[in-house]
Residue, then its C-alpha position, 0 to 999 in steps of 0.5 A: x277919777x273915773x264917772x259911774x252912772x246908772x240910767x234910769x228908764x221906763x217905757x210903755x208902747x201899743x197901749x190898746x184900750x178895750x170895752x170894759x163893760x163888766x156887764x157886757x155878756x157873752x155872746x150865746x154860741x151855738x156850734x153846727x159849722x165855722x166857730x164865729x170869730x166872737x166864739x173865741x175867748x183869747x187869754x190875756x198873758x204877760x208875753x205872747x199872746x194869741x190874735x187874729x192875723x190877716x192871711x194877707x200878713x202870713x207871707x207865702x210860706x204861711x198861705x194857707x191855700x185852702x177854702x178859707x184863704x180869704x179869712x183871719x186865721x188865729x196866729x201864735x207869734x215868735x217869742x219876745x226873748x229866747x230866754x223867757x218862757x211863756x205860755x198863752x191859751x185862748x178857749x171855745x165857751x158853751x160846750x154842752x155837756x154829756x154831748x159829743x163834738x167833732x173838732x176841726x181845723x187847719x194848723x201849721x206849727x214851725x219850729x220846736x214848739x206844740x200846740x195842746x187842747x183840752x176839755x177842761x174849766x178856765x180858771x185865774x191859775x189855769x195856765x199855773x196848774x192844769x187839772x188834766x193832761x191834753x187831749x191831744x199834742x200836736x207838733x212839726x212832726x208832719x213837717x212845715x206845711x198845712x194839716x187837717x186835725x178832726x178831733x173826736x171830743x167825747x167827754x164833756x162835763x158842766x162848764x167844760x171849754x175847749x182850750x187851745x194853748x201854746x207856750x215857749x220853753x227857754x230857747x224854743x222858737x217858732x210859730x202857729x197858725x189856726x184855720x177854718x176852726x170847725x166843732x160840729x155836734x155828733x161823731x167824727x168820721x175819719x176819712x184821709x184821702x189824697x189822690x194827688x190832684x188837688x190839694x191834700x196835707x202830706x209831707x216827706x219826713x225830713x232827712x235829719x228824723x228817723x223812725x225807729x220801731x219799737x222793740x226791734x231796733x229797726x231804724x228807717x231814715x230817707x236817702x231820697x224823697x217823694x215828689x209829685x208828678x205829671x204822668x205826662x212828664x214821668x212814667x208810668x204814663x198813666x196814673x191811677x185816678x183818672x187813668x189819664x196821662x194829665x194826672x198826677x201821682x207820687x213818685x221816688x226822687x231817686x230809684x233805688x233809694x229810700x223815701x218815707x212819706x209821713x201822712x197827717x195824724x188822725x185822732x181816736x175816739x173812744x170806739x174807733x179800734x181799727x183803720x183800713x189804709x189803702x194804697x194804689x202802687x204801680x212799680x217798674x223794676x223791684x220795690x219794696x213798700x212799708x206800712x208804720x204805724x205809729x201811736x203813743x210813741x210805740x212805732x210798729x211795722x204793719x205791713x212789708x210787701x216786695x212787688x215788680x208789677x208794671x200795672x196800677x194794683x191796690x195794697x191795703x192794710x189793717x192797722x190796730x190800735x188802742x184809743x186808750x193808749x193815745x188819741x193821735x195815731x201816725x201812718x208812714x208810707x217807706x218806699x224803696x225801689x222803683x215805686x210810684x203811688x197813688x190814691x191813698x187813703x185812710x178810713x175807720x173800720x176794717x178793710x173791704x177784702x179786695x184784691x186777692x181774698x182766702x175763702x173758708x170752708x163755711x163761706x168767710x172771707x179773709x184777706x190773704x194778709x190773714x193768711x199763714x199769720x199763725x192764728x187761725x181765723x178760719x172756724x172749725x178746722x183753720x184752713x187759713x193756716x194749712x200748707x204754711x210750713x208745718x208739713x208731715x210730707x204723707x204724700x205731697x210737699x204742702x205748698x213749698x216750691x223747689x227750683x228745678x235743679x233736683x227732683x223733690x217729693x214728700x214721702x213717709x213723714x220725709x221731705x226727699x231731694x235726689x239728682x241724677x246730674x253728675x257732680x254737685x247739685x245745689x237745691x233749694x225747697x221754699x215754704x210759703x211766705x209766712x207773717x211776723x212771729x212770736x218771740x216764743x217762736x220755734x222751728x223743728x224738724x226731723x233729722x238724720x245727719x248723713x253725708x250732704x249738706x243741709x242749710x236752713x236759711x229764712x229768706x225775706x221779701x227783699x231778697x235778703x236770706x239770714x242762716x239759722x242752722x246747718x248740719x256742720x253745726x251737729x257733733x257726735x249726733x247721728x239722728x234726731x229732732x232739730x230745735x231752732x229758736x226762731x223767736x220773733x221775726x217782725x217782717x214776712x219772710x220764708x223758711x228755706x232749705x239748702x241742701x248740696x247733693x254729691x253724685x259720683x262713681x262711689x257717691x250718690x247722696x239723696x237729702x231727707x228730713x222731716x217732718x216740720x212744724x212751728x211751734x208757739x209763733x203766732x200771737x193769740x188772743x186769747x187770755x192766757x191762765x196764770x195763778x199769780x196775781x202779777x200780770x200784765x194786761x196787754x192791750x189786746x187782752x192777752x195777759x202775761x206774767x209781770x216778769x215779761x214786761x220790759x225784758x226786751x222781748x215783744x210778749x204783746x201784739x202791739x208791743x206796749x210790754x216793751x214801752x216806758x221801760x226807764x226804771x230798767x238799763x238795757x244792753x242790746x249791744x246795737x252799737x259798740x256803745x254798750x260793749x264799752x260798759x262790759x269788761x274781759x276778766x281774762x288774759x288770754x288771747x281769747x276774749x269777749x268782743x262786741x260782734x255784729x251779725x253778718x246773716x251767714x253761720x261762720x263762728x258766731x250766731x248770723x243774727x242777734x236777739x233784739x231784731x233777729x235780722x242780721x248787721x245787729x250786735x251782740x258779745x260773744x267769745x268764739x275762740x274757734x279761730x284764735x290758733x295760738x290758744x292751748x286746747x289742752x286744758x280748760x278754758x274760762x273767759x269773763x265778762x264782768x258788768x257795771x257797778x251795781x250797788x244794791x240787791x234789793x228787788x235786783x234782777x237781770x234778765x238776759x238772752x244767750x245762745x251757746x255752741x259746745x260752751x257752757x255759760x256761767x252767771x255769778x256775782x263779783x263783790x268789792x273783796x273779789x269774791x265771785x259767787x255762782x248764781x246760774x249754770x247753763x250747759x250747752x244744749x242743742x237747741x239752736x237760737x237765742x233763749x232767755x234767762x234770768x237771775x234774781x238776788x236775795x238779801x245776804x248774798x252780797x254786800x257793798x258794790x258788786x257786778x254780774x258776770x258772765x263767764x264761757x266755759x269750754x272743755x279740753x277736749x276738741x276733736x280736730x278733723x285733720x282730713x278737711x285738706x290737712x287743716x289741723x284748725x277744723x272742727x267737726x262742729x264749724x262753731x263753737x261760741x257762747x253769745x249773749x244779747x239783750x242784757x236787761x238790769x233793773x234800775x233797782x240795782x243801781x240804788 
């Protein structure tokens, strides 16, 4: 017979017996400098708690390296078990009220776990129930070496303490430490220095982490890192700050890869709008360095420079931002190249104009970053934004450049090439380089479509260039305006036009268009008239309609329409993921497919919606090249949605782009009935442009889809004289694309 026990036990271990002197006061705290050890109330907790710890204790990986190395640092401990969540809190008593403080400190948290403050009453439930959200969150994000928080504390009410908590969730793990805890009365001044001599808080952003920004779909990921060096040991063979071969600086592991530099978060107060961040950068071949910011969750690509100069030259930049969308604010230094930096720094308030400057007409100075953004900043007659590709060609090319290959000059509203060299010519004419654009962004010319070749092409600070347009594009078109929906373009670039000149016995061709304008590309300011009451209010104070908010459109400048968009299902096609939801209704051998941009015009759009750049996906149909198909009678190809199942407050907002086809939008109920909602004929404006749809009570019941179908006509016109290929257009394509397909989550329900 088999013996079953039960043991019994209880155990108790490392009893520690305080005062408990219940008319023990407090200590009176006044705060000008170091917290005194006495200062700090730690909140007894069932599990982990917060104690003082000797550095002696930490190990090297914890040394804290700094002023206070021989001093307690506050330590918050692994957790007792992976499966108990826990949660402990120690707080700062005293605080005046109506008084502002500056809090700060040294931290370093390892592992997934965050360390949050308040100001806030200490209660018996506080650590249940907490009245407000943390002022600040703080994580690993910098990486698992010593920051520096400076915390500006402005609103403090009677009784309010500063709280510092922590806490494990089931399966969470890791440590934090707390140093030289500093609360000063009065404001923060947040100055970032490093200038790689001494010891500065900086971090390389892990290989495992990429940063995305927002909006775009732009992902940024390291392929290598930044290391400190010894100008002795690594050129350049001078640094920056001491011009001595006995300095330092940092440099890129391996050339012609990428690092991302993550320095340490600076926090906001409530009058702090603007940081100047600077940068010392000297490169020996071609580099590229990118400036992000990042605040709130809204990542934003500030500032993009190509450079090959062997010399030590100072870059900054303005980063804007919002205090009342977040108190922490992150910058990301993205190099690429042959790169070395040194000497940066970040500090509140607008940049001091160094280096090149652009001067108005009445005396005031701007940055040259102010220059050809599509806002004028110049008083008066807004000098800041002549020559920057708008040019009616009177008498002179308004700043663009050309190579040598042919002869260029602006005459009676008409750019005009022409060579004397026999054969082909290929010839390029350049605007100035011009800042990130408006989704509303558009580029017009005029155009007579003649013998030669024409290509618009915007060339960026890499050297990348991505087609926009080109004269084959045109059917059955003699003369005209050339529309090109440029829409947003989020890092500098240059507008270009190709042309190729034929000259022969019989044959001398000469290009000419013009003239050029942009057209709604820059992000104002201003506060735009709407007379309906739903609006959104940007953080900028630029107010847009409702229906722009998470339609995978940047309407604002700092992106935050686009921000907190869960209640709405987004296919922006960026991967083959997205296409999987999407269905051909069709059993010819045309059909829809997930295709990604390849930056050339061929049969499809060379760039997609969500990023305007190319090597990004969207669905098209282009049935071009399908030489089995049967042009002798119409066509009409389906891409059926997901399962919807509700109509109330439905809507979808979606970006097309057509060539020769027609676009049909309906709706496809449970009994196969397919109902028209929207029509949209090709036109000649070339690009992405937005649409919308939206269901009313009664026009469907039960599941139902969205569906878009490309209808082209029987009639294509064959060019049998392109070497006997019966399979060329006169129009080279002939597609309908689609992108960026919003559905809002009512639709689901």
């Amino acid at each position: 017979m088999e013996n079953n026990s039960i043991q019994l036990f209880a155990a108790i271990d490392d009893i520690v017996l305080d005062s408990c002197d219940t008319q023990q006061e407090t200590p009176v705290c006044s705060y000008g400098g170091l917290v005194d050890q006495d200062c700090i109330e730690i909140v007894p907790s069932a599990f982990n708690n917060w104690f003082f710890k000797k550095t002696s204790q930490l190990g090297n990986s914890l040394d804290p390296a700094y002023k206070f190395k021989n001093d307690l640092v506050l330590f918050f401990n692994e957790p007792v078990s992976a499966q108990i969540s826990s949660f402990s809190h120690f707080y700062v008593p005293n605080l005046k009220s109506d008084v502002s403080y500056c809090l700060n400190f040294w931290y370093l948290i390892n592992g997934n776990i965050q360390l949050s403050l308040w100001t806030d009453k200490v209660d018996s439930n506080f650590d249940q129930h907490l009245r407000k959200t943390p002022i600040v969150t703080l994580n690993s994000h910098s990486g698992s070496s010593w920051a520096q928080a400076k915390i500006p504390l402005d609103d403090i009410f009677e009784d309010s303490k500063l709280i510092f908590g922590a806490g494990y969730a089931v399966n969470s793990q890791g440590t934090i430490a707390i140093d030289g805890l500093e609360l000063n009365e009065g404001t923060c001044s947040f100055d970032y220095f490093c200038d790689f001599e001494d010891s500065c808080s900086w971090n390389n952003l892990g290989k495992d982490k990429s940063l995305t920004l927002t909006g775009s779909g732009i992902t940024y990921k390291s392929t290598t890192e930044w290391i400190k060096v010894n100008a002795k040991n690594s050129g350049p063979d001078r640094d920056a700050t001491l011009g001595s071969r006995d300095g330092h600086f940092l440099t890129l592991k391996s050339v012609n890869e990428n690092a991302i530099l993550t320095l340490p978060p600076f926090y906001l107060s409530k009058n702090s709008a603007e940081m100047c961040f600077s940068v010392k950068t000297y490169t020996s071949g071609q580099s590229t360095i990118e400036i992000i910011s990042e605040q709130g969750g809204v990542l934003k690509l500030i500032e993009q420079k190509s450079m090959n100069s062997m010399n030590w030259e100072l870059f900054q930049s303005v980063i804007k931002l919002d205090p009342n969308s977040s108190k922490v604010g992150h910058v990301h230094i993205v190099g690429s190249g042959r790169l070395a930096i040194d000497d940066v720094s970040i500090s509140q308030g607008s940049c001091p104009i160094a280096g090149p400057i652009f001067t108005c007409k009445n005396g005031k100075q701007l940055s040259t970053l102010q220059v050809c953004d599509f806002i004028s900043d110049c008083p008066g007659e807004g000098e800041d934004e002549h020559n920057c590709g708008g040019c009616y060609f009177s008498y002179d090319l308004c700043g663009y450049t050309h190579d040598s290959n042919a002869e260029w000059f602006g005459e009676n509203g008409k750019a005009r090439a022409k060579s004397s060299d026999f054969g082909k010519t290929h010839t390029k004419l350049t605007s100035p380089t011009l800042r990130p654009t408006a989704p509303t962004c558009k580029l017009q010319f005029g155009y007579e479509h003649k013998a030669n070749d024409l290509t618009v092409l915007l060339v960026f600070q890499d050297g990348r260039a991505v087609e926009v347009w080109t004269n084959k594009m045109l059917t059955d078109w003699d003369k005209g305006t050339v529309e090109i929906k440029l829409g947003r373009i989020p890092v500098p670039f240059a507008v270009q036009f190709y042309s190729v000149l034929k000259n022969y016995f019989f044959v001398k061709d000469a290009t000419s268009f013009g003239p050029v304008q942009f057209i709604d590309c820059g992000y104002q300011d201003t506060i735009d008239s709407f007379e309906s009451s739903e609006i959104y209010n940007c953080k900028n104070g630029r107010r847009i309609s409702q229906d722009q908010v998470c339609d995978q459109s940047i309407d604002c400048f700092d992106g935050d329409d686009e921000f907190n968009c869960d209640k709405y299902k987004i296919y922006s096609f960026e991967d083959s993921s997205d296409a999987e939801c999407w269905t051909n209704l069709s059993n010819n051998n045309i059909k829809w497919s997930f295709v990604k941009a390849s930056g050339q015009i061929s049969s499809t759009p060379p760039r997609d919606h969500s990023t305007g750049l190319e090597n990004s996906g969207y669905m098209a149909i282009y049935p071009l090249h399908d030489q089995q198909s049967d042009f002798s009678s119409a066509k009409e190809v389906s891409l059926v949605g997901p399962r919807l199942t509700s109509v109330d407050n439905c809507f979808m907002v979606f970006y097309y782009n057509t060539a020769g086809v027609d676009l049909i939008v309906s709706v496809f109920d449970n009994n196969s009935r397919l109902q028209k909602l929207l029509e949209i004929p090709g036109d000649l404006v070339f690009g992405f442009k937005r649409a919308s749809v939206k269901l009313n009570k009664g026009i469907v019941s039960g599941v139902f889809r969205f569906v878009f179908t490309a209808k082209y006509s029987a009639s294509i016109k064959l060019d049998y004289s392109q070497f006997g290929n019966p399979w060329t257009r006169i129009s080279d394509n002939y597609y309908a694309a689609v992108d960026d397909i919003v559905i809002s989550g009512s639709c689901f329900h």
